[in-house]
C-alpha positions as CSV (number, residue, x, y, z in Angstrom):
1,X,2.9,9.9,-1.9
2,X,2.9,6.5,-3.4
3,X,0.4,4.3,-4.4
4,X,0.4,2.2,-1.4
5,X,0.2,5.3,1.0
6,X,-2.9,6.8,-0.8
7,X,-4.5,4.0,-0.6
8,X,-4.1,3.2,3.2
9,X,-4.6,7.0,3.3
10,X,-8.5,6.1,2.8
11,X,-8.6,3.0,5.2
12,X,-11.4,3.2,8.0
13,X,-10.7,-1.0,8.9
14,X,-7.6,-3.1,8.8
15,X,-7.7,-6.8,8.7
16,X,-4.8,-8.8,9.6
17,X,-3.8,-13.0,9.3
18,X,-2.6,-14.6,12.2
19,X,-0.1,-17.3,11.2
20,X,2.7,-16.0,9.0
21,X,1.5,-12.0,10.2
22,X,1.0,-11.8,13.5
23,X,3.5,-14.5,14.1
24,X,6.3,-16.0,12.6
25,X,3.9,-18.7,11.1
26,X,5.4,-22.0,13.2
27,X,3.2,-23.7,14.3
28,X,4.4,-25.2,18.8
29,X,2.6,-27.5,20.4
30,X,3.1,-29.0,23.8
31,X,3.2,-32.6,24.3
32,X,-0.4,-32.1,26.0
33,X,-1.2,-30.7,22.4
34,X,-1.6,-27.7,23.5
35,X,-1.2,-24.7,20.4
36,X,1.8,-22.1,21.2
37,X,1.7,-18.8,19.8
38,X,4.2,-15.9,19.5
39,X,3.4,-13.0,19.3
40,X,5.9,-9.3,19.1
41,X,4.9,-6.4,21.4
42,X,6.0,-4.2,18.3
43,X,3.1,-5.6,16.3
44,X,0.9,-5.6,19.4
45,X,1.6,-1.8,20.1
46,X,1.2,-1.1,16.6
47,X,-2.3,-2.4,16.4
48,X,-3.0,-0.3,19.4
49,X,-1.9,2.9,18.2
50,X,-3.9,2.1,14.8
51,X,-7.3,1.5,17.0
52,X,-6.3,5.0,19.4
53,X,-5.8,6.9,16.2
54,X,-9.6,5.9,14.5
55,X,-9.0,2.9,12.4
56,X,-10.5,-0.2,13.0
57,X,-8.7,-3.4,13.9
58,X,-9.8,-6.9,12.8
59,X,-8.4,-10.2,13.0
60,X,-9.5,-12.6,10.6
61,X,-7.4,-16.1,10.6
62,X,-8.2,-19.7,9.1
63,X,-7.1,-21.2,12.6
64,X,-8.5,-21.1,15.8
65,X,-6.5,-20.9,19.0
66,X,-7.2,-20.4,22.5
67,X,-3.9,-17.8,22.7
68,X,-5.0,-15.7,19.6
69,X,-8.3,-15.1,22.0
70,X,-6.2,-14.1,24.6
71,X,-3.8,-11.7,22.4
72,X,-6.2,-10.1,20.8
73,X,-8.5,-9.7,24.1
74,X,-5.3,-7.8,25.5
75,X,-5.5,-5.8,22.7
76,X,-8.6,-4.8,22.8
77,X,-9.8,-6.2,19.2
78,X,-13.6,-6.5,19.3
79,X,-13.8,-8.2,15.9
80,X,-11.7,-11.4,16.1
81,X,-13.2,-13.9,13.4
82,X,-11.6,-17.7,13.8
83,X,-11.8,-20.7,12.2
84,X,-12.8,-18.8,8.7
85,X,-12.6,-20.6,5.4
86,X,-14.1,-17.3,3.2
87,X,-12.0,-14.1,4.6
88,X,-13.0,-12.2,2.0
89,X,-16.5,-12.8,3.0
90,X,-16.1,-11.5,6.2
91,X,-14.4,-8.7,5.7
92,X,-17.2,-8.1,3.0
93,X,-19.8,-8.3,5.8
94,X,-17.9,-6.1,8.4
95,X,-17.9,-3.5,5.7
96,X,-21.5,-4.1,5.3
97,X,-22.3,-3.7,8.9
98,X,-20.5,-0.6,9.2
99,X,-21.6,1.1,5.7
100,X,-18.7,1.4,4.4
101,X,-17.2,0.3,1.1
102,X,-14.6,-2.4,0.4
103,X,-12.3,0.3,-0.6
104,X,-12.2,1.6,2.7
105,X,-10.6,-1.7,4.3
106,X,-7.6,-3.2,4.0
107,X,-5.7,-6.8,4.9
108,X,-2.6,-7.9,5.2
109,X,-1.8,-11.6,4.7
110,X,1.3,-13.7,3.7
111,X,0.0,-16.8,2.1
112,X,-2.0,-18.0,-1.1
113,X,-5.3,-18.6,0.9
114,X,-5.1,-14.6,1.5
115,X,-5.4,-13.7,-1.9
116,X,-9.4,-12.8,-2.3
117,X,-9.0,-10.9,0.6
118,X,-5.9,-9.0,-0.8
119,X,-7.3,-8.4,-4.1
120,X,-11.0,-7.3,-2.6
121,X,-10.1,-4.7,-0.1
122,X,-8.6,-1.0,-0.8
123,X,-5.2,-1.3,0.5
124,X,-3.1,-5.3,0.5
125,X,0.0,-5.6,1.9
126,X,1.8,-8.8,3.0
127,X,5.1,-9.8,5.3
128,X,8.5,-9.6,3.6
129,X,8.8,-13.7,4.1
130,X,5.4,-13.9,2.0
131,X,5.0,-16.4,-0.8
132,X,5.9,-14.7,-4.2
133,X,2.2,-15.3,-5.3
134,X,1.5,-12.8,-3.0
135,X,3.9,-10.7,-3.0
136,X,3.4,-9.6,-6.3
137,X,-0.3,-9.2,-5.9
138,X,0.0,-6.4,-3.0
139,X,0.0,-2.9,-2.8
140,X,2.3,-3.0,0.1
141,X,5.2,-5.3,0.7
142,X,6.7,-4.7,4.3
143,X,10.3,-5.2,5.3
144,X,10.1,-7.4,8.1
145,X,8.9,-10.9,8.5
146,X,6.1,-12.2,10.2
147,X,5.3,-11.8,13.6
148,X,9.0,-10.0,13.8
149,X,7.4,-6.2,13.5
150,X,5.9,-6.7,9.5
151,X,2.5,-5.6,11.0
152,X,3.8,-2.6,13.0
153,X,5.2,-1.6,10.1
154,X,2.0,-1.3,8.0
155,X,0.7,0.3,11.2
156,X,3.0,3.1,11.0
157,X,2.6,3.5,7.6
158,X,-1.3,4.3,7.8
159,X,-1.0,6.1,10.8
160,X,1.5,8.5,8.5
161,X,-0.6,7.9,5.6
162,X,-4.1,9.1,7.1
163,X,-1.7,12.4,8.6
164,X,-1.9,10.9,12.3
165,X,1.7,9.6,13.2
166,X,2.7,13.1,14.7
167,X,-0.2,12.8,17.2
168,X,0.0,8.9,18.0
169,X,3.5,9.7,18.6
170,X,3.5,12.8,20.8
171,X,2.9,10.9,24.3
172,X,6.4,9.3,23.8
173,X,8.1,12.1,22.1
174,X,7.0,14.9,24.4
């Protein structure tokens, strides 16, 4: 194992960015100024098999957008925190609420403003287009870009990490 996969071996809740993570980090708006967001069904899928499997799913973003509710609604993630200026803090007090330790969580980010988060949870890892600030800080660096299948990746890399994949993956290989 490496040092990456013994850490999200141990991971009980995994954060995730928005902008940059969860999608390609463009920012659309209409002429209405309406904010467009998209998002990959790889990702999404990911993040579902991580919350079937045991492990907690939170979204914790520095923007607030009325499709990001909608996403994560038809995901299924309870804890979607918008608008936050202090990630680490909230991680920090979702870990509280649940009595766990900050070593049990993880996050996965892509920009500068990620970096408390990264370096105070138990397993980091960040989107291959990340800036090189951060990608030098993280345990985890993933091979595809934002919002193109980055976050599924770190999905599937728990879910093999905490000995689950077989089982997440038996409906579709039976």
């Amino acid at each position: 194992m490496t040092r990456a996969t013994d850490k999200a071996a141990g991971i009980v809740l995994m954060g995730f960015d928005v902008d940059g993570v969860l999608t390609d980090g463009m920012l659309y708006f209409s002429s209405q100024g309406d904010e467009i967001k998209a998002f990959s069904s790889l990702d999404g899928h990911g993040l579902k098999m991580l919350q079937r499997a045991g492990v907690e799913v939170a979204i914790i973003s520095g923007r607030s957008s009325r499709a990001l509710e909608l996403r994560a609604g038809n995901l299924g993630i309870k804890e979607l925190h918008m608008g936050v200026t202090d990630k680490r803090a909230v991680l920090a007090g979702l870990a509280t609420q649940r009595g766990i330790d900050l070593s049990q969580t993880g996050y996965m980010g892509d920009d500068v403003v990620d970096l408390p988060i990264l370096r105070a949870c138990g397993f980091s890892a960040a989107v291959a287009d990340a800036h090189d600030e951060v990608l030098a800080r993280v345990d985890y660096v993933a091979a595809r870009g934002g919002g193109r299948g980055a976050a599924r990746e770190v999905c599937d890399l728990i879910l093999r990490a905490k000995g689950r994949w077989v089982a997440a993956m038996a409906e579709y290989l039976a």
